[in-house]
C-alpha positions as CSV (number, residue, x, y, z in Angstrom):
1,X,18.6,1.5,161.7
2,X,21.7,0.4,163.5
3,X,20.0,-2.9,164.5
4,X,18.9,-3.8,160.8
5,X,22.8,-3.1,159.9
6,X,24.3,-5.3,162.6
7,X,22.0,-8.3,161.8
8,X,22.3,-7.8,158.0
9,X,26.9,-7.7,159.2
10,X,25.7,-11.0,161.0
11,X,24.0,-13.0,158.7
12,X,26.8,-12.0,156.0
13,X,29.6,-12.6,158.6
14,X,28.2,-16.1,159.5
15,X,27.5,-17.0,155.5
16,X,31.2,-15.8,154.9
17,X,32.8,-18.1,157.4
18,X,30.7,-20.8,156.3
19,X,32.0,-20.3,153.1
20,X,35.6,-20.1,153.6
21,X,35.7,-23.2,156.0
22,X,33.8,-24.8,153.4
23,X,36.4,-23.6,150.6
24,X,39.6,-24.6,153.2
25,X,38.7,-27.5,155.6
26,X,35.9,-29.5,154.8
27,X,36.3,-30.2,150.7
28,X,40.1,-30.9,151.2
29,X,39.6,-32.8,154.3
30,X,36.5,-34.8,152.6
31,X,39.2,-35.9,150.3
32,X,42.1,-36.5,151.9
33,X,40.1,-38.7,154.9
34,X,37.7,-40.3,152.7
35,X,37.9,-43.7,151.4
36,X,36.8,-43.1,148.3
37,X,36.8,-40.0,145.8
38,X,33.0,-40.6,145.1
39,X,31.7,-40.6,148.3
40,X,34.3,-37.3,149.0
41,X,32.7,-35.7,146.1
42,X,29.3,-36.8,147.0
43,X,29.7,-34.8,150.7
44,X,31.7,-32.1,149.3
45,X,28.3,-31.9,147.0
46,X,25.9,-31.7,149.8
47,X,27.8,-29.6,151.9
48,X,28.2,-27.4,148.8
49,X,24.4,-27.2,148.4
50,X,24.0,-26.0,151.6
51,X,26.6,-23.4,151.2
52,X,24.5,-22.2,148.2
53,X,21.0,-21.9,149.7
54,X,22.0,-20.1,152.6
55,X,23.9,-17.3,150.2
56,X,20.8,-17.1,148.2
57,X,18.7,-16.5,151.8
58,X,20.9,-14.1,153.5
59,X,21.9,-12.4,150.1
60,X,18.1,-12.2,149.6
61,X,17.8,-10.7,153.2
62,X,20.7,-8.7,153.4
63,X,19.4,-7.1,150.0
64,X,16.3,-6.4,151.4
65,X,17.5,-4.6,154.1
66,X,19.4,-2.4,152.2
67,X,16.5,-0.6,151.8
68,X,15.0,0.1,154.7
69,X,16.7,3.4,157.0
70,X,18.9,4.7,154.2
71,X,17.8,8.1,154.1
72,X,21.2,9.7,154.7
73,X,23.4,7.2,153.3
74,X,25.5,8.1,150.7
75,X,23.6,6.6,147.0
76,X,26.7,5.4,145.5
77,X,28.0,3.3,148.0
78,X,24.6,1.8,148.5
79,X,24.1,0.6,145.3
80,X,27.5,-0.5,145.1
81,X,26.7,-2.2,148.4
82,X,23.5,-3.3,146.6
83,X,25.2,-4.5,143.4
84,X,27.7,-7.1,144.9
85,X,24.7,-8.5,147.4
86,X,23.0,-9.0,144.0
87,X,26.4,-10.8,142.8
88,X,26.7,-12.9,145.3
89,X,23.0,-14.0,145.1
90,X,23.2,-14.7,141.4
91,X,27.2,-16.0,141.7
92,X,25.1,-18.8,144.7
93,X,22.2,-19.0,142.6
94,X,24.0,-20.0,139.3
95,X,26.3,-22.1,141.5
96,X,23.4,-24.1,142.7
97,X,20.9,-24.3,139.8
98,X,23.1,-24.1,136.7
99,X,26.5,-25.4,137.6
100,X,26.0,-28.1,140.2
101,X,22.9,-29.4,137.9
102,X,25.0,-30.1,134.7
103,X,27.3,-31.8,137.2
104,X,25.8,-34.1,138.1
105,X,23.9,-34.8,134.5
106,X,27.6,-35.3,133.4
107,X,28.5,-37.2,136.6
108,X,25.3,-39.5,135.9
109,X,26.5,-40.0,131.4
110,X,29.8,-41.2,132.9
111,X,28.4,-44.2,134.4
112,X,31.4,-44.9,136.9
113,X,33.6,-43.0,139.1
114,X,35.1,-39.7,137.6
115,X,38.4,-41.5,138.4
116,X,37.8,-44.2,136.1
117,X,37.1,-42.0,133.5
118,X,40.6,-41.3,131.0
119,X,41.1,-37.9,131.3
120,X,41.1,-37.0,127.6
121,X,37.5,-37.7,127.5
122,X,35.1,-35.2,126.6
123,X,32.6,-35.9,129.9
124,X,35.9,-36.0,132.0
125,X,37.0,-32.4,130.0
126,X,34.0,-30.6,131.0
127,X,33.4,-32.1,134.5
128,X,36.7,-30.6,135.3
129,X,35.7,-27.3,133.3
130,X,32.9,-27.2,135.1
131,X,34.4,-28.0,138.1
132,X,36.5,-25.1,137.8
133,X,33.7,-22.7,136.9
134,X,32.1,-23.7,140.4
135,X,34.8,-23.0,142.4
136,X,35.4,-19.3,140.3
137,X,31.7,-18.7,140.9
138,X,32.3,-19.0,145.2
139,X,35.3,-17.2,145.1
140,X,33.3,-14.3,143.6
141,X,30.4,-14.6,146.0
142,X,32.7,-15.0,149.3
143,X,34.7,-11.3,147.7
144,X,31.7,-9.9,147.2
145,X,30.8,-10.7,150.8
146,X,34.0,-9.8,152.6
147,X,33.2,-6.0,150.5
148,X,30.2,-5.8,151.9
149,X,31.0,-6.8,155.1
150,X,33.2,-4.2,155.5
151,X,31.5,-1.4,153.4
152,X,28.7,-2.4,156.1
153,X,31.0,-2.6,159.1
154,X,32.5,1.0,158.3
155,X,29.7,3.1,157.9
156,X,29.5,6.0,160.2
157,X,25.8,6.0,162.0
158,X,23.5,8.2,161.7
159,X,24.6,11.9,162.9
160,X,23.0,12.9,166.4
161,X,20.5,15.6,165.9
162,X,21.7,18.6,167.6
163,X,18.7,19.9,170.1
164,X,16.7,22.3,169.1
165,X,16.7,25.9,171.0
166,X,13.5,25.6,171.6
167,X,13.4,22.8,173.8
168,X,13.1,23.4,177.3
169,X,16.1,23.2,179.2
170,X,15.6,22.3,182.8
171,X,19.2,23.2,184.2
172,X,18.6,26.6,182.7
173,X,15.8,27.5,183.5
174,X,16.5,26.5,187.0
175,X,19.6,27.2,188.2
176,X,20.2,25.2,191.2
């Protein structure tokens, strides 16, 4: 299943880059072009959710695939393989659904810009906790990609079956 592998390497390859350009050109650009922090913070948000969905999708895929044509695969690497696709489902999962959501409940009890906000308060305290906690959560998913990508990428394939001696040989059978 050589195909199955090169599209699963795709789809992770593509998340991955997504990821990191996310991580090192769009968030720090978003702020330092941006007028405002809010509205830098509001695309680095979106952009951010769409970061997430497609790691939950292609982790979801990529997973799936791993079981189809592994007969000959060595079981430890594939459930290691298995175990960080799960990881970086959950780390976009959690990410998206648990961290981003009490983001933006904090983000909504502030009432004003995060910048208004002193910095010894409690809402401004765990914003940036959980700011922090967001950006630990894609650093694990985008490792546990590059791993996979390459545990994917450097498999052997499949050994050639050698012919069998009782298939019919034409040159020597007939020698010409």
């Amino acid at each position: 299943m050589k195909f199955l592998s090169n599209i699963r390497l795709l789809l992770i390859g593509i998340w991955l880059g997504a990821a990191v350009f996310f991580s090192f050109a769009v968030a720090p650009s978003a702020f330092a072009v941006l007028p405002s922090r809010e509205l830098a913070g509001a695309m680095v948000s979106r952009s951010l959710t769409i970061v997430h969905i497609a790691g939950l999708v292609v982790g979801l895929l990529a997973l799936a695939g791993s079981f189809v044509g592994t007969a000959g695969a060595n079981r430890f690497l594939l459930w290691t393989e298995r175990f960080l696709l799960l990881l970086l489902t959950a780390a976009c999962a959690v990410g998206q659904f648990v961290i981003a959501l009490w983001l933006t409940f904090i983000k909504a009890q502030m009432g004003r810009p995060i910048d208004e906000v002193a910095a010894d308060d409690p809402l401004r305290i765990r914003f940036d906790n959980l700011h922090e906690y967001s950006v630990w959560v894609l650093v694990a998913a985008m490792v546990a990609a590059l791993i996979v990508f390459f545990m994917i990428s450097g498999r052997n394939p499949a050994p050639v079956k050698e012919k069998a001696s009782t298939d019919f040989d034409f040159n020597k059978e007939f020698k010409i």
